[in-house]
SEPADREN-478863 format. One record per residue (C-alpha): residue number from 1; residue in three letters; x, y, z negated. Coordinates in nm, 4 decimals, always signed. Layout:
 seq type        x        y        z
 NUM  ALA        X        Y        Z
...
***
This chain:
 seq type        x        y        z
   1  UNK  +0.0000  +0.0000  +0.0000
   2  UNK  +0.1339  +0.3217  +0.1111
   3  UNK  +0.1560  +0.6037  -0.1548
   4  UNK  -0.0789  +0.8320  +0.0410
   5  UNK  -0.3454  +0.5345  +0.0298
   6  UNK  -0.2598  +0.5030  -0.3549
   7  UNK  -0.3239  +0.8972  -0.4022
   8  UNK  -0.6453  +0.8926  -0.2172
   9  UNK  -0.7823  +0.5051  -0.3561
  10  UNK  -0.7224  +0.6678  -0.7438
  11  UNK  -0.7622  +1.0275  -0.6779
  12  UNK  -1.0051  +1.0364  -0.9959
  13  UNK  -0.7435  +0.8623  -1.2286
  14  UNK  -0.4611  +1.1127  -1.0885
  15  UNK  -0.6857  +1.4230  -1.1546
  16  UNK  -0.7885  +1.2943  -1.5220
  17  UNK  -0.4289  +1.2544  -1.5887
  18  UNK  -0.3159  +1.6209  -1.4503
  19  UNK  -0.6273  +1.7573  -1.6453
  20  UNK  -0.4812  +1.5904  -1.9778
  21  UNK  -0.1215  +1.7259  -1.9351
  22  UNK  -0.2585  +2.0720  -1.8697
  23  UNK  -0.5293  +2.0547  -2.1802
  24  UNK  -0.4563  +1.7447  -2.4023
  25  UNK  -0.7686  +1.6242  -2.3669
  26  UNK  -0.9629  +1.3167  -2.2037
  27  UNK  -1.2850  +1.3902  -2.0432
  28  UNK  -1.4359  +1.0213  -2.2414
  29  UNK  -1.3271  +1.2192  -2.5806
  30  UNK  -1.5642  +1.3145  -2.8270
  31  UNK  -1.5158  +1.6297  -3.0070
  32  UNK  -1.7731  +1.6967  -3.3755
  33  UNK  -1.8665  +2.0409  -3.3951
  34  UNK  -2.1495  +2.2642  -3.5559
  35  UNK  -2.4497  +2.3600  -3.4072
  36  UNK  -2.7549  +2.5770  -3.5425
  37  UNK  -3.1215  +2.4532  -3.4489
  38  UNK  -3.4540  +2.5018  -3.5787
  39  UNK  -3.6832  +2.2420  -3.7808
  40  UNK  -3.9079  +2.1886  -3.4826
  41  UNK  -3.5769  +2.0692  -3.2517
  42  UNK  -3.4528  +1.8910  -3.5412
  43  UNK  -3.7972  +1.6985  -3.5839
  44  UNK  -3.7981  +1.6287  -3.1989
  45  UNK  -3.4628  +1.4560  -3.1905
  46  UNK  -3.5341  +1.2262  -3.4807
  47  UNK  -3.8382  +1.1579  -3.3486
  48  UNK  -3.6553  +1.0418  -3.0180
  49  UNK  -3.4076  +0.8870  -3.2546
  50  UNK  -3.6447  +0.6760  -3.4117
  51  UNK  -3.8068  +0.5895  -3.0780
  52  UNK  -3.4787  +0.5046  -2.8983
  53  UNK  -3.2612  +0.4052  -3.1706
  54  UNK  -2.9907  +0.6143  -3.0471
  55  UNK  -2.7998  +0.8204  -3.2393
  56  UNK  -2.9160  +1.2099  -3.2066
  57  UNK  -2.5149  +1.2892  -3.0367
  58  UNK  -2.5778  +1.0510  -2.7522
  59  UNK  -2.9738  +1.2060  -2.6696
  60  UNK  -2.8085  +1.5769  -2.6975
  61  UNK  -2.5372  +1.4640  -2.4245
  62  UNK  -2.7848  +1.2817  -2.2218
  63  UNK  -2.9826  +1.5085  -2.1923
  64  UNK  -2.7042  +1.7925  -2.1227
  65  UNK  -2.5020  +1.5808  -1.8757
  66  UNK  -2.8266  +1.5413  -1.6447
  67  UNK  -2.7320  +1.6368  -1.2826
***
């Protein structure tokens, strides 16, 4: 396999890689932070927790990494 067909078959790997030099950081990382959200929205998602049995993290990013 040439190196050009190498570059182009893992382009995605090659780009992850140059992203983590740059920032330190893989894009499959998870990060905790603080957020601020009312009762209601707080309700919903354990609600949807309950209902789903997934944890309220993974229905936040779900929902946020729609296309």
């Amino acid at each position: 396999m040439q190196s050009d067909e190498i570059l182009r078959k893992y382009k995605k790997v090659f780009d992850t890689l140059e992203n983590y030099d740059k920032t330190g950081e893989l894009p499959f990382q998870r990060k905790r932070i603080d957020v601020t959200l009312s009762v209601e929205t707080i309700n919903k998602l354990k609600e949807m927790k309950e209902k789903t049995g997934k944890p309220i993290s993974r229905i936040i990013e779900e929902c946020v990494s729609k296309d």
